[in-house]
C-alpha positions in Angstrom: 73.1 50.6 130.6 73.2 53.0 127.7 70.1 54.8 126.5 69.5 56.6 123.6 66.0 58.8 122.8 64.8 60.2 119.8 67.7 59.3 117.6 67.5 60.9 113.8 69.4 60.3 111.0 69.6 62.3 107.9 71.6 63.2 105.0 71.2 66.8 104.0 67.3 66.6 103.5 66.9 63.0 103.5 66.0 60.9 106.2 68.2 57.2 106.8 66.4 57.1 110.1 63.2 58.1 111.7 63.0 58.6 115.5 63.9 55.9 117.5 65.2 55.3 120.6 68.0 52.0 121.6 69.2 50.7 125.0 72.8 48.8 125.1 73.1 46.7 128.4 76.9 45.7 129.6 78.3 42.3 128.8 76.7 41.9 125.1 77.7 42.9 121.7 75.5 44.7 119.3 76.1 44.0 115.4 75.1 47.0 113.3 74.1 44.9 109.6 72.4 47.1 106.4 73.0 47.6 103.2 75.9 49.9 101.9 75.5 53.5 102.3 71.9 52.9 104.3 73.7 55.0 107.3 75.3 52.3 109.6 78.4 54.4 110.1 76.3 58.0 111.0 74.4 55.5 113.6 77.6 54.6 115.1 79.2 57.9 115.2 75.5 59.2 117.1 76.0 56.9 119.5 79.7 57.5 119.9 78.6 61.2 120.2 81.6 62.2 117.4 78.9 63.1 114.9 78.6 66.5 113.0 75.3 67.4 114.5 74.4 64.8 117.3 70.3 66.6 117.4 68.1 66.5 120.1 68.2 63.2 121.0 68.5 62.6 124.8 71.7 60.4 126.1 72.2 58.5 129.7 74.2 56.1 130.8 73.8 54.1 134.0 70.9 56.2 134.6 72.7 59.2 134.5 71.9 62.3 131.5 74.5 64.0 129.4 73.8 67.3 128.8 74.8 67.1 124.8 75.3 70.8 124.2 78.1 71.2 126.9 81.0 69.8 124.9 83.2 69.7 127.1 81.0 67.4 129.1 80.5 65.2 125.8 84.1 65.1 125.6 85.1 64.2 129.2 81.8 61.6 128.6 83.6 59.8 125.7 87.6 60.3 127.0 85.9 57.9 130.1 83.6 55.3 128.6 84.1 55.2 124.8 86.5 53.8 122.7 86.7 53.9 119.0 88.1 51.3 116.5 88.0 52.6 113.0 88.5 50.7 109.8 91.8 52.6 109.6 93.3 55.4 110.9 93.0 54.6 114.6 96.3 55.7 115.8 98.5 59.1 115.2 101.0 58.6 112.9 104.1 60.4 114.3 103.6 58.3 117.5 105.0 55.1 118.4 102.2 52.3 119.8 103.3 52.8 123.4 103.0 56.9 123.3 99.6 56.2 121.6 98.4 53.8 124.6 99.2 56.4 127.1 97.8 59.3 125.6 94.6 59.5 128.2 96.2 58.5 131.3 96.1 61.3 134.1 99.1 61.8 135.7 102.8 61.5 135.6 102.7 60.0 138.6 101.0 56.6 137.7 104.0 56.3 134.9 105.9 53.6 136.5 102.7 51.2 137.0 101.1 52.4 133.6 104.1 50.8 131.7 103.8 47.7 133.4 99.5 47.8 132.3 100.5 48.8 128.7 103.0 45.6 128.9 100.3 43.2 130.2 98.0 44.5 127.7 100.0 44.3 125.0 101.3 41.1 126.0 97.5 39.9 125.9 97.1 41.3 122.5 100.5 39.8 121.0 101.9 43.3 120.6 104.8 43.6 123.3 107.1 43.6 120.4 105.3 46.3 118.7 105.8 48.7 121.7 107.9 51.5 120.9 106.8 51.1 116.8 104.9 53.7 114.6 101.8 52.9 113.4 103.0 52.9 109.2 105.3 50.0 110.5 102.1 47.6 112.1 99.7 45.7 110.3 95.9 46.7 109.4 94.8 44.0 111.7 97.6 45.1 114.3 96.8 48.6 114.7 92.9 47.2 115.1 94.1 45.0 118.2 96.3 48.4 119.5 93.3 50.6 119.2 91.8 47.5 121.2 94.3 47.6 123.6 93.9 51.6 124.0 90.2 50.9 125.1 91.5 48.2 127.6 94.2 50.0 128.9 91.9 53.1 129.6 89.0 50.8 131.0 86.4 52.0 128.4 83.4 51.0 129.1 81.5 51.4 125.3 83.4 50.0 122.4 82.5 51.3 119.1 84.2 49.3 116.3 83.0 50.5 112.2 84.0 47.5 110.1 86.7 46.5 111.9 87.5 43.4 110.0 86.7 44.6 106.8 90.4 44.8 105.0 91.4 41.7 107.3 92.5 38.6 106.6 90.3 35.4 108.0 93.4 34.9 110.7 93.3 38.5 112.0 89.2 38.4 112.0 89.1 35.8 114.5 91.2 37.4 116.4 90.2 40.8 116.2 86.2 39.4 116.9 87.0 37.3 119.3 88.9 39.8 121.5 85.7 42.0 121.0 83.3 39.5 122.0 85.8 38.6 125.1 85.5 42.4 126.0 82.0 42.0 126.5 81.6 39.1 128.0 84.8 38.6 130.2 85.0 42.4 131.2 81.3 43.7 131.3 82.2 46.4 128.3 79.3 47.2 125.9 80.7 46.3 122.8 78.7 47.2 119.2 80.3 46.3 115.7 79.0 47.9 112.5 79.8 44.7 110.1 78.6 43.2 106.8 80.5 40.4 107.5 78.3 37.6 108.4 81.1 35.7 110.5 80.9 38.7 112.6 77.5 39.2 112.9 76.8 35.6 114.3 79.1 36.6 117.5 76.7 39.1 118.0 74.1 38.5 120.8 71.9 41.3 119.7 71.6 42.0 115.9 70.5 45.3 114.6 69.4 45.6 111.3 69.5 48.6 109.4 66.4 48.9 107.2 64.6 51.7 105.1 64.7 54.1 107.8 64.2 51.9 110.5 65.9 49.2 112.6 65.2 45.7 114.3 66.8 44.0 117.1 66.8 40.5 117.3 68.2 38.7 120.2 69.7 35.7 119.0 72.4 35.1 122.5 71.5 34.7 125.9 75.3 34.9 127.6 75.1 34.2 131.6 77.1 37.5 132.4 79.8 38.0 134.8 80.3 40.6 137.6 81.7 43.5 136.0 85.7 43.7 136.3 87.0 46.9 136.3 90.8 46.1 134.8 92.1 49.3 135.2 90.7 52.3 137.2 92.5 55.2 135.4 91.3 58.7 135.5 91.4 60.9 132.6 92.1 64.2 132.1 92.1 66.8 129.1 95.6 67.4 128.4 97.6 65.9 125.8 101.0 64.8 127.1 103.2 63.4 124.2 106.5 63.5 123.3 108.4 66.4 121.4 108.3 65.3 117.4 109.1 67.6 114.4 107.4 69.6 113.2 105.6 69.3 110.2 107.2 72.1 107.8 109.5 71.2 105.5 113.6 72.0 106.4 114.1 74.4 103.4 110.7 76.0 104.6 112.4 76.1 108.2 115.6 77.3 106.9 114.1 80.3 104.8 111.8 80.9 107.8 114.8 81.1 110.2 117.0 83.2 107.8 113.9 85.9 107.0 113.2 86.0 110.5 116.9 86.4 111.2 117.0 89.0 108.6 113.8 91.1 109.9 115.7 91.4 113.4 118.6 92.4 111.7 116.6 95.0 109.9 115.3 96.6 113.1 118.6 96.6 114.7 121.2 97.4 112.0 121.4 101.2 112.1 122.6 100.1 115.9 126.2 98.1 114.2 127.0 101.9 113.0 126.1 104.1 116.1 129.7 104.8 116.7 130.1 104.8 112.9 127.2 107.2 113.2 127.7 109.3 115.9 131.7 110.6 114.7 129.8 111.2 111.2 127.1 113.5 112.9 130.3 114.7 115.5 132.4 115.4 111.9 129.5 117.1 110.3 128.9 119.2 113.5 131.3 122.1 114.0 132.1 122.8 117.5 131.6 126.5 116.8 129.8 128.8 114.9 130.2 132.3 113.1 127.7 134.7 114.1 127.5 138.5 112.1 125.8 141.4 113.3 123.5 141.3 110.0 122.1 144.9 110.5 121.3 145.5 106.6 119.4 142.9 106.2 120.7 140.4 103.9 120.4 137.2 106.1 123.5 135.7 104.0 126.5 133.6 104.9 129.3 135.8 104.0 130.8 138.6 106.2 130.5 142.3 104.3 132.2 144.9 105.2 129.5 147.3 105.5 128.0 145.9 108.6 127.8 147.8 111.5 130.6 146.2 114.4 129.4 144.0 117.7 129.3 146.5 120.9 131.5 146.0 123.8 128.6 144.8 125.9 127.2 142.5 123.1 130.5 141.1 122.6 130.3 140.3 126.3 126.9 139.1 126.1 128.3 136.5 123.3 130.7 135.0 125.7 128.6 134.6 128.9 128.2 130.8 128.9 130.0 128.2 130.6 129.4 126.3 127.4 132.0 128.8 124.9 135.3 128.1 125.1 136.2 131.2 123.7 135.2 134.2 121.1 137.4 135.4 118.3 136.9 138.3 115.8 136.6 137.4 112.6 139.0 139.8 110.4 139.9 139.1 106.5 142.6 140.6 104.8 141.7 141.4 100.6 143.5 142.0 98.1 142.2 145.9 98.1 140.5 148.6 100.3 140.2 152.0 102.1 143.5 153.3 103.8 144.6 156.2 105.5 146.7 157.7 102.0 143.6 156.7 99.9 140.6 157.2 101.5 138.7 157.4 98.0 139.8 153.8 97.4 141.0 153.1 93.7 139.1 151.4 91.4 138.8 147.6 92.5 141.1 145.6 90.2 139.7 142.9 88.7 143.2 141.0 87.8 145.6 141.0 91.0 148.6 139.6 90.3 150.8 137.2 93.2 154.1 136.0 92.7 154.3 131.8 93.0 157.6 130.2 93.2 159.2 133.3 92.3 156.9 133.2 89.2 154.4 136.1 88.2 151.1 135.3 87.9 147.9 137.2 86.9 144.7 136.1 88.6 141.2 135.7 86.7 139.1 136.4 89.8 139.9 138.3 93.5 141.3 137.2 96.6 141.4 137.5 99.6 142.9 135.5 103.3 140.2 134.6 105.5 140.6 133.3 109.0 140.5 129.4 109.5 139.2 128.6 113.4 140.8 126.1 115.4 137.7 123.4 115.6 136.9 119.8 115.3 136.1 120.9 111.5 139.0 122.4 110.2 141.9 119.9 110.8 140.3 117.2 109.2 139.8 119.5 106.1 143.8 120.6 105.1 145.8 118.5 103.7 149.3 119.5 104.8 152.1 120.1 102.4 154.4 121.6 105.8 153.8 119.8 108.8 156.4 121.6 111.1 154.7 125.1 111.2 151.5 126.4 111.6 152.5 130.0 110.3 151.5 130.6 106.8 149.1 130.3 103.8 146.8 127.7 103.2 145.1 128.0 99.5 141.8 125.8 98.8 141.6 123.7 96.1 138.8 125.1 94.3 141.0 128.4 94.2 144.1 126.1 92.8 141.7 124.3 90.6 140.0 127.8 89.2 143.6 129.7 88.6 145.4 126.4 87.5 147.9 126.5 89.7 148.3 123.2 90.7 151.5 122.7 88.6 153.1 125.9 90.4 152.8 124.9 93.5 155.5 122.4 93.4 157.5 120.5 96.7 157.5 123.5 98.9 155.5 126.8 97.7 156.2 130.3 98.8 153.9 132.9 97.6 154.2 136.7 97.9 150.9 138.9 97.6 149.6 142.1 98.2 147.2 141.8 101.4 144.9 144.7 103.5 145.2 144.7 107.1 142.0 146.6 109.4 143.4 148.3 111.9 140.5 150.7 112.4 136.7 151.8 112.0 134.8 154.6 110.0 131.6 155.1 110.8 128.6 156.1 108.4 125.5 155.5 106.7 123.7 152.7 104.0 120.6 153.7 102.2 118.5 150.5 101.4 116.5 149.7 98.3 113.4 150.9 100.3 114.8 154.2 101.3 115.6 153.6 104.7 119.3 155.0 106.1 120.7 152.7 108.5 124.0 153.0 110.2 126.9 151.2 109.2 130.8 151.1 109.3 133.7 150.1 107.3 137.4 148.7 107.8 140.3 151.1 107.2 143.3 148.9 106.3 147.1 149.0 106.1 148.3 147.9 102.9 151.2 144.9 103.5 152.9 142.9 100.9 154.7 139.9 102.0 155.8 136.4 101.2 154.4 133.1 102.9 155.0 130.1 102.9 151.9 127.7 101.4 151.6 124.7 104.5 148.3 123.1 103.3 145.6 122.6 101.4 141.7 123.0 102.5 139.6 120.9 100.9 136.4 120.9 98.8 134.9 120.0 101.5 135.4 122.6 103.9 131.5 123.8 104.3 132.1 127.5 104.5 132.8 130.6 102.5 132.5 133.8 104.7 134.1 136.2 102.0 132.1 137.9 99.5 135.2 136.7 96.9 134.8 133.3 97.5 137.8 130.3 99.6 141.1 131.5 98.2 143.6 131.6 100.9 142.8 131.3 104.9 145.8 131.4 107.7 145.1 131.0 111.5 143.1 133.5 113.1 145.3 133.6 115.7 148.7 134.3 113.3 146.2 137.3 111.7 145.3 138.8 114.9 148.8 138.8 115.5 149.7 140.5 112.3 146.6 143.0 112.8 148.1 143.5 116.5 151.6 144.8 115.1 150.4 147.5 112.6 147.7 148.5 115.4 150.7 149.3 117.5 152.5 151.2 114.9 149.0 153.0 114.0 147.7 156.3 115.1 144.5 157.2 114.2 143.3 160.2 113.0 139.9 161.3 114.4 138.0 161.4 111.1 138.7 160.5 108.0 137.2 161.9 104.5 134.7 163.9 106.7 133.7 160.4 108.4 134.3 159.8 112.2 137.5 156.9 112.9 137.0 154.7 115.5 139.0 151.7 117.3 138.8 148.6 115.5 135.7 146.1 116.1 134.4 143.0 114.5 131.2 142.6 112.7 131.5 139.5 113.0 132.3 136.5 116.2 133.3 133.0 116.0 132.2 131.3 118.7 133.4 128.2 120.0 131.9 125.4 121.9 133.4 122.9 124.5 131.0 120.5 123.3 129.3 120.1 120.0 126.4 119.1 121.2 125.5 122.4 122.6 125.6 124.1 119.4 121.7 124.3 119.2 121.2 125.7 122.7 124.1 128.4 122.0 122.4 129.7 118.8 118.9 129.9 120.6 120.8 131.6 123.3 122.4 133.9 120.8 119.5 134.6 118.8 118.1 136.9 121.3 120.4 139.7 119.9 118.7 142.1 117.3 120.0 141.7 113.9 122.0 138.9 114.4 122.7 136.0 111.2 124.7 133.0 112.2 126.5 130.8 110.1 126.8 127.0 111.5 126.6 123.4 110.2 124.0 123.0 112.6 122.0 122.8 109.4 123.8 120.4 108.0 123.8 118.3 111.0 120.2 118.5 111.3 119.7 117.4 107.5 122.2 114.7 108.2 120.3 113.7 111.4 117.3 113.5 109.2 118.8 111.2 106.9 120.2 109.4 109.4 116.9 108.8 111.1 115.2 108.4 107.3 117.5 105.4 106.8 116.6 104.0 110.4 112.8 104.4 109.0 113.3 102.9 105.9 115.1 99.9 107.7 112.3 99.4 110.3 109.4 99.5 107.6 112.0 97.0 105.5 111.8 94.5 108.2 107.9 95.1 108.8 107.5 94.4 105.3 109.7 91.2 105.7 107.6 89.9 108.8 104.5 90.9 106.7 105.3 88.9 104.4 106.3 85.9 106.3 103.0 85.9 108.4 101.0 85.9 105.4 103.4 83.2 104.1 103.8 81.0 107.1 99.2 82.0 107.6 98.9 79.8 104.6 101.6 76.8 105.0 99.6 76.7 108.6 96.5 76.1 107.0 98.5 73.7 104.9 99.6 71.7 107.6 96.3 72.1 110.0 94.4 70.4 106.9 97.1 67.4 106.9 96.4 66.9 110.6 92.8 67.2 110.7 93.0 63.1 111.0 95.6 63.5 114.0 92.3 65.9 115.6 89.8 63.7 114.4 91.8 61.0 116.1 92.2 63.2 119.5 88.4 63.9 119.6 87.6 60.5 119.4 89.4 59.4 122.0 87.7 62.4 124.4 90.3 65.2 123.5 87.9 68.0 123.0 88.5 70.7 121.1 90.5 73.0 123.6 93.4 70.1 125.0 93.3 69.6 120.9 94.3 73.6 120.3 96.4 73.8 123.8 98.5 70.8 122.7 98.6 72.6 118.9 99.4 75.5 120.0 102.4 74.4 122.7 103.7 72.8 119.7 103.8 76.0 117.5 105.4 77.7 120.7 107.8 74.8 120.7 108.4 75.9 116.7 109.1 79.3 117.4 111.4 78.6 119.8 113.5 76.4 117.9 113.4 78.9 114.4 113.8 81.6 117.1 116.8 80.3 118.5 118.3 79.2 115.0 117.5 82.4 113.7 119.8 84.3 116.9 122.6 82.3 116.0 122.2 83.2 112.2 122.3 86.6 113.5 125.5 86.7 115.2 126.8 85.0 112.7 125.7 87.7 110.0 127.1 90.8 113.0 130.5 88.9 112.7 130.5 89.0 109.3 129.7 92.9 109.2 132.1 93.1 111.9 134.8 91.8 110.1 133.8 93.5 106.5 133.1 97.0 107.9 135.7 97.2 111.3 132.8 98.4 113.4 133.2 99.0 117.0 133.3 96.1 119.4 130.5 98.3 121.7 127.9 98.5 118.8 128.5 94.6 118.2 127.1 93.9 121.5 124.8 96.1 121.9 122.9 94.8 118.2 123.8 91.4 120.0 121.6 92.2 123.2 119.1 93.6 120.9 118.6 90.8 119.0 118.0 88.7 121.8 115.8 91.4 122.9 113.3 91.7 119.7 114.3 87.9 118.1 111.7 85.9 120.7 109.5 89.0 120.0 109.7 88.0 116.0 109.6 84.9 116.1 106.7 84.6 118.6 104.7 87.1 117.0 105.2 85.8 113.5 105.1 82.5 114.1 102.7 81.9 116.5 100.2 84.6 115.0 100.1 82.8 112.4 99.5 79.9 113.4 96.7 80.6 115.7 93.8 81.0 113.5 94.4 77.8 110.9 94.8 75.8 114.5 91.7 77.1 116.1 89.4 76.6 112.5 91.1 72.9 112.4 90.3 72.3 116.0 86.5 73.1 115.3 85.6 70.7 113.2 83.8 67.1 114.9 85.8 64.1 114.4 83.7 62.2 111.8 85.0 65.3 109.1 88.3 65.6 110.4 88.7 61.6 109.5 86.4 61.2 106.5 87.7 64.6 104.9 91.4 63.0 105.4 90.6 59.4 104.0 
C-alpha cells in the first residue's frame, strides 16, 4: 500500500489543494478526473515524487517511510517502484526502443536473459518489430505502450500515467487502457490515470475527483484480486549504461573546435619546429671568442686606442688559464700613419691617403687602416671570397668599398698597394685626463712598409665589430700580421729611449680570446672581469638580446594560444549551455525513471569526456598534418619534427580536456539540478 500524509498543492501563492492525505492499495486503478488546469497533473507528479518542491508531506509504502529530503533515496525509491507514462515525451530520442527498455537494468551480466524479457514484453505489447527503432519513427499511441513496457520490463510496482490517451485514437485507447487496467489487476501494480476522458475513467475502480481545493474518492469496482506476480525481479542501479551516440554539436562547430584546438597546441609548441633553426641562429650570433682591452683611461668603448697601457706578462697568463680558451692572440693593427724610429714627432696626420688599385691612383676621403680578422665561427661566414686558393692578403669591407666608391675598381682579381705601419715596439709615458689625473700609458712605435696585396674577399655589413678608431676598411689574418710584425722585429734593434721617452719590447693592449665552445663565453668574461681596468668587446650582448627575442617570441606564442583556448572555453561555455537546455527533456526523462541527479551528470559528463577525446584525437592528426606542412615549406630538421610531434601528444589531451570538459562542467551540473516536471514542461 501506498500512503500519502499531508499532501499540499499550490501555485505560487495559491492553493489547488488543501491538506489531505490518500492511500493507493495494489491491484486497482485510481482515475485522477477535474477540470482543466485545477492541478491534476501537480497531484500526479507529488505522488510520483518528480515535483519541484514535494513539501512536507510524509510518504510510505508497504509500511515503510521515505525520508523525502535524501534524494538519492527518492530516486532509488522511484528507479524501483514507479513508472511514468507521459502524454509525450516518454522516451529519449537518440535511443532506439530496445536501448530505452534497458536503461535501468543492473548488470551486464543479466544481458543475455534481459533480451529475451524485452522480447516477451514487447511481443505482449505488439512492439517486437519496433525493437531496435527510435522513438520519432513510432506512433503516439506506440511510444505510450513502450513506456508501458519499460514499467513491465523493470517490474514497477506504481504506474503513473498523465493523460495517456489524450492525442489517441479510439483503437490505440483501448488498448493503451486496457493494458493499464491488466497491470493492475493481473500483476498486482497500483496503477493511477489522470484522464478527462470518460471511457477511461469508467475502468477505474476508485475515482478521484479533483474539486475546488479538495478531492473525493468514490469506489465504484470491487475486483477479486490476485496474488501478486512478480514478472520480473530486476535490481536497479544508478548508472546509466547506453550506447555511444553523437554528440550533439554541430560538425562545422566540431571542425572549428578541432582546428582551434589543433591550433592552440601548435601555438604552445611551435618555437619547438625551429630549435635547431634556433639554436645555429643564437650559435651564428655568438662569437666563439672575444676581444678584451686593458681599458686603463677610462673610456669603456669598443675600439682599441693606442694610448692604452699594454697587458703584463703575468696578466697575459692569467687570460689564458682556462681549459675552456683555445688560445690568446694579440691584437695589432697596422694604419696608414704613426710614430717611428726617424720621426718620432710624427707628421701631421693626413687626412687624404692615397692607395694604388689596379695599378690605378686613388685619393681616399677618409683614413685607413688593416685590422686583424680572428679565425672564429663569426668571421667565415662574414667574407665573401673573391680568391679562394689563398688565405694571404687583403680583405676590404664593403661599407669601406661602398664609402670610397670603389666597387667598379676592384674588378676580376684586385691587387692593391698601400702605405701600412707596422709596431714593433713600446714607448712608455703619461695621459692627463679631463679631471686632472696623470695616468700611465704607452704607445706603438712602427716600421713604415709599403707593399702590394692581393684583395681575396670581402667582409660584410654584417660583420658586428669595428675595433679601430678609423672605422672597417681593410682586415688580413692575424696570424699573416703577426708574421709580418715578426720579420721587421727581427730586423729591429731598439734603442733604449726614444724622444726622452723609455722603449720597451712590444706588448698588446689588447687580447682576443678564443673559446672551444661558445657557450662558455659568459663564464669566460666573468672570469675575466676580475682584472682591473679591463673592457671587453663580445656579441655576448647580442646574443643575450637575441635570446631575449627569442624567448619574447616563445611568450608572445604561449599567451597567443592562451588567448585562443580562452576564447574557445568561453565559446564552447555557451554552446554547452545551448545544448544542456535542448536535453533538459532527455534529464527530465532520466529522473523520472529514478536517474537522480548524479548517474544524470556522471553519464553527461562521460559523454563530454567521450567529446574530448574524439576532437582531441582529430585535432592531433590536424596537427601533424599542419608540422608536415611546415616541414616541407620551411626544411626544418627531422629532430625538431618529432619532438613538436611528442609534444603535441603531450599538451593536446591536456587541451582538449581542459577546454572541453571545463566547459562543459558547469552548464551539465545547472541542467542536472533541475526536477523532472521543469526539465519536461520547460522543453514541451
Amino acid at each position: 500500500m501506498l500512503e500519502i500524509d499531508g499532501i499540499i498543492l499550490r501555485y505560487g501563492s495559491r492553493i489547488l489543494l488543501n491538506e489531505t492525505s490518500l492511500q493507493f492499495k495494489r491491484g486497482n486503478v485510481y482515475t485522477i478526473s477535474g477540470p482543466s488546469g485545477i492541478g491534476k497533473s501537480s497531484l500526479l507528479n507529488k505522488i510520483g515524487l518528480i515535483a519541484t518542491d514535494l513539501g512536507d508531506m510524509s510518504y510510505s509504502y508497504d509500511g515503510h517511510p521515505l525520508n523525502l529530503t535524501d534524494g538519492e533515496a527518492v530516486s532509488n525509491f522511484i528507479a524501483q517502484h514507479i513508472g511514468f507514462i507521459f502524454q509525450e515525451k516518454n522516451l529519449i530520442r537518440q535511443f532506439s526502443v530496445y536501448d530505452n527498455l534497458a536503461l535501468l537494468v543492473k548488470s551486464q551480466s543479466e544481458a543475455d536473459d534481459l533480451d529475451d524479457r524485452v522480447d516477451e514484453c514487447l511481443k505482449k505489447l505488439g512492439l517486437l518489430d519496433k525493437k531496435y527503432t527510435f522513438p520519432y519513427d513510432l506512433s503516439g499511441g506506440e511510444e505510450q505502450r513502450v513506456a508501458i513496457a519499460r514499467a513491465i520490463v523493470t517490474d514497477k510496482d506504481i504506474i503513473l500515467a498523465d493523460e495517456p490517451t489524450n492525442s489517441l485514437d479510439k483503437e490505440n485507447r483501448e488498448k493503451i487502457t486496457n493494458l493499464l487496467v491488466e497491470l493492475a489487476h493481473h500483476y498486482q501494480k497500483i496503477v493511477i490515470i489522470v484522464s478527462h476522458d470518460d471511457e477511461v475513467i469508467k475502468y477505474g475502480d476508485v475515482h478521484i475527483r479533483f474539486l475546488d481545493q479538495r478531492i473525493e474518492q468514490e469506489e465504484k469496482n470491487t475486483f477479486k484480486k490476485e496474488g501478486a506476480r512478480d514478472i520480473y525481479n530486476l535490481s536497479i542501479k544508478q548508472k546509466i549504461d547506453l550506447p555511444k551516440r553523437k554528440f550533439p554539436i554541430s560538425k562545422i562547430v566540431t571542425g572549428l573546435l578541432i582546428f582551434f584546438v589543433a591550433l592552440s597546441s601548435m601555438m604552445f609548441n611551435i618555437t619547438g619546429l625551429f630549435q635547431s633553426h634556433y639554436q645555429q641562429l643564437l650559435d651564428n650570433s655568438l662569437e666563439n671568442g672575444f676581444l678584451v682591452m686593458n681599458d686603463n683611461l677610462g673610456i669603456k668603448g669598443k675600439q682599441v686606442y693606442d694610448d692604452f697601457l699594454s697587458f703584463t706578462t703575468d696578466e697575459v697568463e692569467f687570460l689564458a688559464d682556462s681549459v675552456a680558451i683555445l688560445n690568446v692572440t694579440p691584437y695589432l693593427e697596422f694604419p696608414y700613419q704613426g710614430l717611428t724610429f726617424e720621426n718620432p714627432e710624427q707628421s701631421t696626420q693626413q687626412i687624404n691617403p692615397e692607395i694604388t688599385l689596379n695599378g690605378k691612383t686613388i685619393t681616399l676621403s677618409s683614413p685607413y687602416s688593416i685590422q686583424p680578422l680572428f679565425q672564429t665561427n663569426m668571421t667565415e661566414r662574414n667574407i665573401e671570397y673573391i680568391d679562394r686558393t689563398t688565405k694571404q692578403g687583403l680583405i676590404v669591407s664593403e661599407s669601406f668599398i661602398a664609402t670610397q666608391n670603389l666597387s667598379s675598381e676592384l674588378g676580376t682579381f684586385p691587387r692593391i698597394t698601400l702605405d701600412y705601419y707596422v709596431p714593433v715596439a713600446l714607448y712608455e709615458g703619461e695621459m692627463t685626463t679631463d679631471t686632472g689625473e696623470i695616468l700611465d700609458s704607452d704607445g706603438n712605435i712602427y716600421v713604415k712598409q709599403r707593399r702590394e696585396f692581393k684583395i681575396i674577399g670581402i667582409l660584410k655589413n654584417s660583420y658586428p665589430f669595428q675595433y679601430s678608431i678609423y672605422g672597417n676598411s681593410f682586415f688580413m689574418m692575424a696570424d699573416e700580421m703577426l708574421h709580418l710584425q715578426q720579420e721587421l722585429q727581427q730586423d729591429e734593434e731598439l734603442p733604449e729611449v726614444l724622444g726622452g721617452l723609455s722603449v720597451s719590447s712590444w706588448q698588446s693592449s689588447a687580447y682576443h680570446i678564443k673559446i672551444k665552445n661558445s657557450t662558455a663565453v659568459s663564464e669566460e668574461i666573468d672570469r675575466i672581469k676580475q682584472l682591473p681596468s679591463v673592457t671587453i668587446v663580445s656579441s655576448a650582448e647580442d646574443y643575450q638580446s637575441l635570446k631575449d627575442i627569442l624567448a619574447y617570441v616563445r611568450k608572445v606564442s604561449t599567451y597567443i594560444g592562451l588567448v585562443i583556448l580562452l576564447l574557445m572555453g568561453l565559446c564552447l561555455f555557451f554552446v554547452f549551455f545551448q545544448v544542456s537546455n535542448t536535453r533538459k527533456e532527455e534529464v527530465g526523462i532520466l529522473k523520472a525513471i529514478g536517474f537522480n541527479s548524479k548517474a544524470v551528470r556522471r553519464f553527461y559528463y562521460r559523454e563530454l569526456v567521450q567529446y574530448a577525446v574524439s576532437v582531441g584525437s582529430m585535432a592531433l592528426l590536424v596537427s601533424f598534418l599542419l608540422v608536415v606542412l611546415l616541414a616541407f615549406s620551411l626544411d626544418l630538421d627531422i629532430r625538431d619534427i618529432v619532438r613538436v610531434m611528442i609534444l603535441n601528444v603531450i599538451t593536446l589531451p591536456l587541451v582538449s580536456f581542459g577546454v572541453i570538459v571545463a566547459s562543459g562542467l558547469l552548464p551539465i551540473y545547472k541542467a542536472c539540478q533541475k526536477s523532472p516536471v521543469d526539465c519536461i514542461r520547460l522543453n514541451r
